[in-house]
SEGUPA-131192 format. One record per residue (C-alpha): residue number from 1; residue in three letters; x, y, z. Coordinates in Angstrom, 2 decimals, decimal comma, padded with zeros to 5 digits, always signed. Layout:
N
   nr  rest        X        Y        Z
  NUM   ALA        X        Y        Z
...
end
This chain:
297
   nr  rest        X        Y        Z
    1   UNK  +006,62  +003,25  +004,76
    2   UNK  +006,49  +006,41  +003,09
    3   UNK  +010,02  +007,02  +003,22
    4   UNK  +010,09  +004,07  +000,62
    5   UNK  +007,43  +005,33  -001,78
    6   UNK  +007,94  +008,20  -003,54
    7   UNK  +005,76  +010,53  -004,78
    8   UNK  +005,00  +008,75  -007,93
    9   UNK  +004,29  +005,64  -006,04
   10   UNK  +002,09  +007,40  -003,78
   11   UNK  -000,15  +008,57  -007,08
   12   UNK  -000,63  +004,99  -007,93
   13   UNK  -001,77  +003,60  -004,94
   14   UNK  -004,05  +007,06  -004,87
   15   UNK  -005,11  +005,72  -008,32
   16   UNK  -005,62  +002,01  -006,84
   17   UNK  -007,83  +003,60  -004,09
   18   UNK  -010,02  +005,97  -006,25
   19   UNK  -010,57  +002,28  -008,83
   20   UNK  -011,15  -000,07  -005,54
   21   UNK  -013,78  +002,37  -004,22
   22   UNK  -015,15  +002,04  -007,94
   23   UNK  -016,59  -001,16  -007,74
   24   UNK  -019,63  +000,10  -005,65
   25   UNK  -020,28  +002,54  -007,92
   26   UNK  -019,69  +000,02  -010,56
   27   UNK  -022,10  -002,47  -008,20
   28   UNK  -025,09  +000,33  -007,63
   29   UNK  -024,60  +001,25  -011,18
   30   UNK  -024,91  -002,25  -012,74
   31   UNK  -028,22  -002,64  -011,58
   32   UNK  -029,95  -000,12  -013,55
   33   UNK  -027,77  -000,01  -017,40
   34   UNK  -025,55  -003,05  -019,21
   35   UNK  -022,05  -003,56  -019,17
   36   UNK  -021,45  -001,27  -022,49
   37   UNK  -024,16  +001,83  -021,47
   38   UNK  -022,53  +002,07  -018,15
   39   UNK  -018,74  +002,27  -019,69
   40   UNK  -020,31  +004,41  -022,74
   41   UNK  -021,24  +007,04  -020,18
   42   UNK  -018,38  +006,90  -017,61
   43   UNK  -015,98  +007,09  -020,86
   44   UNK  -017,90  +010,50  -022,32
   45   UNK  -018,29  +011,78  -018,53
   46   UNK  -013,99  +011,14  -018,01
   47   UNK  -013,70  +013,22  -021,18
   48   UNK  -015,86  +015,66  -020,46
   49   UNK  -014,73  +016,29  -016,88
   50   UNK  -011,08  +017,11  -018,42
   51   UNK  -011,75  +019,85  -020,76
   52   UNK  -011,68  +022,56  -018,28
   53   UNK  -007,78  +021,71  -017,27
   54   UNK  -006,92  +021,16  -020,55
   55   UNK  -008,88  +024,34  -021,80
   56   UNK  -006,59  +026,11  -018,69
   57   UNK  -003,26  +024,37  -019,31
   58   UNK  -003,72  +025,25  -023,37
   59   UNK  -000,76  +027,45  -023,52
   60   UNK  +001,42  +025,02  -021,93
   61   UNK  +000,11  +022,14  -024,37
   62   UNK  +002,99  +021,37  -026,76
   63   UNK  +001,93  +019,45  -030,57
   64   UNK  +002,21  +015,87  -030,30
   65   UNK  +001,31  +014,60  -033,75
   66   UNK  +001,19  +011,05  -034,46
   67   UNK  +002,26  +010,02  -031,10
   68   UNK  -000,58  +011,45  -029,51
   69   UNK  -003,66  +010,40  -032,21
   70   UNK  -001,80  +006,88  -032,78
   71   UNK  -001,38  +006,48  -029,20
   72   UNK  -004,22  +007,34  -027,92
   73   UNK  -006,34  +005,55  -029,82
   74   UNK  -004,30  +002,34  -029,30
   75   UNK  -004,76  +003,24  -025,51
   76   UNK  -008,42  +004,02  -025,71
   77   UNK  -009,28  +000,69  -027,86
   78   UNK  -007,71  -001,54  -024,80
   79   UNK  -009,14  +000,13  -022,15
   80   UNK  -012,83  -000,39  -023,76
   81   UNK  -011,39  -003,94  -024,14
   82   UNK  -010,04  -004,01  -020,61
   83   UNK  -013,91  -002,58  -019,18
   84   UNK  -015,72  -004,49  -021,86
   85   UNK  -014,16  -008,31  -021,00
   86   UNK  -014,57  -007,37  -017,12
   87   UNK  -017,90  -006,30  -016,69
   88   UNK  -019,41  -009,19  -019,21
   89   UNK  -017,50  -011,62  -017,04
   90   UNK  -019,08  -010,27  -013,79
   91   UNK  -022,18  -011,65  -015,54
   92   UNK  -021,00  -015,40  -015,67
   93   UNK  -018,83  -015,70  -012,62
   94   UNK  -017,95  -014,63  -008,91
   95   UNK  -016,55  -011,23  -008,00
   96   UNK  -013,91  -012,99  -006,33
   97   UNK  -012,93  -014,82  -009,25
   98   UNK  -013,23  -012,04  -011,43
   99   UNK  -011,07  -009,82  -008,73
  100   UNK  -008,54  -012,85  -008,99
  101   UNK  -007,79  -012,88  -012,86
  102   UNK  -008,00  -009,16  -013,44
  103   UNK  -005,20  -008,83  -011,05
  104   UNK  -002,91  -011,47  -013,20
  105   UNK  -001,80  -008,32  -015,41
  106   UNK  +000,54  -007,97  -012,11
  107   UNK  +002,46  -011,17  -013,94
  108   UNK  +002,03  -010,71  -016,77
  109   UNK  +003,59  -007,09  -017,61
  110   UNK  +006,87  -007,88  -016,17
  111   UNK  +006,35  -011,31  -018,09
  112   UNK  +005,70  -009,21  -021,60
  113   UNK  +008,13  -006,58  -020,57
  114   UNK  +011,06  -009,50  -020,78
  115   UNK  +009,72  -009,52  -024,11
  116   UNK  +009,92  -006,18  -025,13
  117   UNK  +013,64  -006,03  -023,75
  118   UNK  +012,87  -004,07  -020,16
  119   UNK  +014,64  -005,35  -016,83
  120   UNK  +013,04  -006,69  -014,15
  121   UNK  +014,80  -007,04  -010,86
  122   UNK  +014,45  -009,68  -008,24
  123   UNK  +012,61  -007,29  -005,71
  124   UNK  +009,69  -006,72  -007,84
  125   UNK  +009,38  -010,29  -008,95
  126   UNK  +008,96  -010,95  -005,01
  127   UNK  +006,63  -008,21  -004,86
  128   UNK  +004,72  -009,46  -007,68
  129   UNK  +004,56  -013,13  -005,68
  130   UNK  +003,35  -011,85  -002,25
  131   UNK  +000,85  -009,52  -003,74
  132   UNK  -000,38  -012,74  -006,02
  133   UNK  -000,80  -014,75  -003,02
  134   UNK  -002,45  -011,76  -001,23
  135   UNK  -004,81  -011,55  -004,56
  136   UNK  -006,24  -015,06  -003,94
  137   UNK  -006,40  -014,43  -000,38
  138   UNK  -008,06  -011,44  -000,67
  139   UNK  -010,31  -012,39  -003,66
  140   UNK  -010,82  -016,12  -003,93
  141   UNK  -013,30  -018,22  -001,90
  142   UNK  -012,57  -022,31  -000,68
  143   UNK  -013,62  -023,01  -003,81
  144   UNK  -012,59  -022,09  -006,75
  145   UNK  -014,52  -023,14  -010,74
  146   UNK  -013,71  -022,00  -013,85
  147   UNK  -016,35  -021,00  -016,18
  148   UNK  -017,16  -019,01  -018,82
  149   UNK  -016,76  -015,47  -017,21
  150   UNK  -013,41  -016,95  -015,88
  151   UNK  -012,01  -017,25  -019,56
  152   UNK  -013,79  -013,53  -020,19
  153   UNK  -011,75  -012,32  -017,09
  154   UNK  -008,70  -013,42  -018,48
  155   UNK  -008,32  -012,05  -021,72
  156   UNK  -009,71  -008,85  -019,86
  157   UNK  -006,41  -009,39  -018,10
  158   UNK  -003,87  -009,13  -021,18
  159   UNK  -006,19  -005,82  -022,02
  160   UNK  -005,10  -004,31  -018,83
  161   UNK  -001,36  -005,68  -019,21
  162   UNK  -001,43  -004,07  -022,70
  163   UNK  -002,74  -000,55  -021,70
  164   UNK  -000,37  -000,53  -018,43
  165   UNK  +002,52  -000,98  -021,19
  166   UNK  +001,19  +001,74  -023,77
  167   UNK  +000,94  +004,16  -020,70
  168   UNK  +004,28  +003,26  -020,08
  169   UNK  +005,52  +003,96  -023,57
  170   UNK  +003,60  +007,00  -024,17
  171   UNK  +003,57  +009,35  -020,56
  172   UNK  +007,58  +010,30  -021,21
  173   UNK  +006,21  +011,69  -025,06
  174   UNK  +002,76  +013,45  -024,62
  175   UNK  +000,94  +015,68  -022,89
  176   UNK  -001,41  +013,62  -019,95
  177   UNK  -004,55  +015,69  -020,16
  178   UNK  -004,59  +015,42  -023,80
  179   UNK  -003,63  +011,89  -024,05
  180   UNK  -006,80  +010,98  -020,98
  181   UNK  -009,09  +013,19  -022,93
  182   UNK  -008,43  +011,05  -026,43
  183   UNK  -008,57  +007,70  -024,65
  184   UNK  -011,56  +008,44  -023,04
  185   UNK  -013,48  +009,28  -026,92
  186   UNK  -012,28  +006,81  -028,21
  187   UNK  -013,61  +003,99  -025,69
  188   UNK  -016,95  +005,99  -025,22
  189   UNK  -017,16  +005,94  -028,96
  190   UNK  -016,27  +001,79  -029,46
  191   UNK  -018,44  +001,46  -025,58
  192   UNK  -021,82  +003,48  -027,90
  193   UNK  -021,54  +001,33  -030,44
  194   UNK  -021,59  -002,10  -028,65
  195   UNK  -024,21  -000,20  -026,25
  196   UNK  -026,95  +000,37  -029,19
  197   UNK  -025,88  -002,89  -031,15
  198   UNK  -026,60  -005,42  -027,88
  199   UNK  -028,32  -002,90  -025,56
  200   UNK  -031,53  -001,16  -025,63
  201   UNK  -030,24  +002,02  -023,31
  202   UNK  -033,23  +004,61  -022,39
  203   UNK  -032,81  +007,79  -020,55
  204   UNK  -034,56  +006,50  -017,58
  205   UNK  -031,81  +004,08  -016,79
  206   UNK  -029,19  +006,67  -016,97
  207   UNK  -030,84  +008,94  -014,87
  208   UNK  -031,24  +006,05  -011,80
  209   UNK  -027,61  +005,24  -011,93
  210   UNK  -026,65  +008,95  -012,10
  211   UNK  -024,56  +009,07  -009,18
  212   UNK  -022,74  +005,95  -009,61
  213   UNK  -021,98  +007,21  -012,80
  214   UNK  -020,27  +010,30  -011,84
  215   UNK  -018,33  +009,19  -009,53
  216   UNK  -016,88  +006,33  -012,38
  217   UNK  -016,53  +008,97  -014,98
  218   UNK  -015,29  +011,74  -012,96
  219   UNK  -013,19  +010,42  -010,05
  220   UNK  -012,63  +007,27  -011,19
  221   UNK  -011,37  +007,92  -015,32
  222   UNK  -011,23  +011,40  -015,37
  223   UNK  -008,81  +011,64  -012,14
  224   UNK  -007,24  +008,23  -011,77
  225   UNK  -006,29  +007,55  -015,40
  226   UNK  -004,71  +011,16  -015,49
  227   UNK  -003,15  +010,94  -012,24
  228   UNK  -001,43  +007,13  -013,84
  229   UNK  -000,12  +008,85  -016,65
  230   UNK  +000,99  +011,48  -014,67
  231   UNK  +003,15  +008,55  -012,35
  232   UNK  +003,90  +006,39  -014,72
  233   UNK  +006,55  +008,92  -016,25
  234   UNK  +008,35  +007,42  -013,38
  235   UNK  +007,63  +004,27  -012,26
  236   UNK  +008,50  +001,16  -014,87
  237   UNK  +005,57  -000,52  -016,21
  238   UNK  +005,91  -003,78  -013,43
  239   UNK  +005,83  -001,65  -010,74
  240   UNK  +003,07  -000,04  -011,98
  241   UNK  +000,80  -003,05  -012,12
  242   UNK  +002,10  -004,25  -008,93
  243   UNK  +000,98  -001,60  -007,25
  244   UNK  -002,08  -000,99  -008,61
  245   UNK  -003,21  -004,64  -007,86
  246   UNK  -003,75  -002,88  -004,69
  247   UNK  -007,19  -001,86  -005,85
  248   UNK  -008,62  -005,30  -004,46
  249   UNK  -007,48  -004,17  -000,88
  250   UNK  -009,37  -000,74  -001,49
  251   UNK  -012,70  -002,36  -003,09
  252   UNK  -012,98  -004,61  -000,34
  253   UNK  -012,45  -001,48  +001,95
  254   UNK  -015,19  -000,08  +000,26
  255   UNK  -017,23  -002,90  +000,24
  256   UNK  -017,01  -003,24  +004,30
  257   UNK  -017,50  +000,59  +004,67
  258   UNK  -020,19  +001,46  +002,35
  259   UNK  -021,96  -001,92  +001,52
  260   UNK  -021,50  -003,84  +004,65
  261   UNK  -019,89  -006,53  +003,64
  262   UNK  -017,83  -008,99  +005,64
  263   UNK  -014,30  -008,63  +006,21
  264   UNK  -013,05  -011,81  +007,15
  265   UNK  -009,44  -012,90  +008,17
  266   UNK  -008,51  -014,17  +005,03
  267   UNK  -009,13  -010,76  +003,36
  268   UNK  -006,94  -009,11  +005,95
  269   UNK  -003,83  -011,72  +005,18
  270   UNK  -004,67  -010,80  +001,98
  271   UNK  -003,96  -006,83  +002,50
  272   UNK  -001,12  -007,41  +004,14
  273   UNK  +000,90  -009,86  +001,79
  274   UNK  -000,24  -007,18  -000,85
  275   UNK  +000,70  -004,49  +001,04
  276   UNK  +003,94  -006,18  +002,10
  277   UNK  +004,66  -006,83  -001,57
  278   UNK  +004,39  -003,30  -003,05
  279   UNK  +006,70  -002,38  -000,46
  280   UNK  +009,66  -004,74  -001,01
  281   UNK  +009,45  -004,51  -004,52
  282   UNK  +010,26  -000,89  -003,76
  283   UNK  +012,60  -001,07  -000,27
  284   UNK  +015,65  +001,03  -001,29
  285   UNK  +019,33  -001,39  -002,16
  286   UNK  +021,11  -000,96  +001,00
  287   UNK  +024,56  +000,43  -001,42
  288   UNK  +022,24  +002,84  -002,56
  289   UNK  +021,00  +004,18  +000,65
  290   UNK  +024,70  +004,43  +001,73
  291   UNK  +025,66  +006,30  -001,19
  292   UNK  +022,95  +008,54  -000,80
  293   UNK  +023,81  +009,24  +003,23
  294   UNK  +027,37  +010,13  +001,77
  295   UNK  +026,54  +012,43  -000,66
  296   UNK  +023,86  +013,90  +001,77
  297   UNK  +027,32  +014,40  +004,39
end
């Protein structure tokens, strides 16, 4: 299996794993602060946990301009988007719903990267169908409504598809550090002000959901959203999603380890038509592996 992923892949599903461990954070830390306070302070504590390596990489930092500013602010304003949609959602619908639609962004960046002129080959697009069915397996329960949160969930999902593709674009051009670090204030920023115009945060509340917080500002944006960057200079923007959809798999991990939660045998046919997925759409063409055995001779 790891012969097929390379290192890059290997930083996503890291990625998928620190973000699928983040939902009991995300669970612990909902119950003490609203949707906007908790993203507000998991935004400023991603920022802040990223100023010592970019402080100790400075030298190596080369001037972005416009790239960087424009960019980063177009990626920060989808991500708050992407957060905001999600966790108000939550509020109106299942976690296995919610789990469900996030997880379309897996169809539809390939589906808006047609549109924006990048191939797509057949591998990934049966990738992209296993891991879908694994998604509803993994996620969805015998039966299924569609509400309010449902409709929040989805245009949640067309945040994430758009922030996957602006990664894409901008992690060949700038600097990762400094492109996490200006993503990060500008979400906490837009996350503040929806926190103090429909929230009434108090000190108190942050303090109780202290730990939950660090981990989702720390590990789970200050790491993981550097570390996607970092891959996605070399993965294309389909595989990307595809195989960090894998953050279900890794949230119900979590969810069995650390909250003692069921895993039942749907869940597990759901892991493994997900994990099965990621690794067709990336099982090597078998001209290609020749070639590569000759030129190894």
């Amino acid at each position: 299996m790891f012969n097929v992923l390379k290192p890059s892949h290997l930083l996503l599903v890291c990625v998928a794993a620190i973000w699928g461990f983040a939902f009991v954070a995300q669970t612990n830390g909902m119950e003490h602060l609203g949707p906007h306070s908790f993203n507000a302070a998991r935004f400023l504590l991603g920022a802040l946990s990223l100023l010592p390596l970019w402080f100790y990489f400075k030298k190596q930092h080369v001037p972005h301009g416009k790239e960087l500013w424009i960019g980063g602010l177009l990626a920060g304003s989808v991500m708050f988007g992407g957060f905001s949609f999600q966790q108000i959602g939550l509020q109106y619908t299942t976690a296995g719903n919610a789990g469900f639609i996030t997880g379309m962004y897996i169809v539809l960046v390939p589906i808006a990267g047609i549109m924006l002129g990048h191939a797509t080959n057949i591998k990934t697009w049966c990738g992209v169908a296993l891991a879908l069915a694994g998604l509803f397996a993994l996620s969805v329960s015998d039966e299924l409504k569609i509400n309010k949160g449902d409709a929040l969930e989805l245009v949640g999902a067309f945040f994430w598809t758009a922030h996957v593709l602006i990664l894409g674009w901008l992690s060949r051009k700038v600097d990762a550090i400094s492109l996490s670090i200006w993503q990060f204030i500008v979400a906490a920023v837009l996350a503040s002000l929806a926190a103090v115009t429909f929230e009434t945060p108090a000190l108190a509340q942050f303090e109780a959901a202290l730990l939950p917080l660090l981990y989702a500002g720390v590990a789970s944006s200050g790491i993981a959203f550097t570390l996607q960057i970092i891959a996605q200079r070399k993965v294309e923007p389909s595989v990307t999603a595809l195989i960090l959809s894998t953050e279900a798999v890794f949230a119900v991990i979590g969810g069995w380890l650390l909250l003692n939660e069921q895993l039942t045998s749907n869940q597990l046919t759901g892991c493994a038509l997900m994990l099965c997925g990621m690794l067709i759409s990336q099982w090597p063409d078998r001209k290609r592996k020749v070639s590569e055995e000759q030129v190894t001779i």
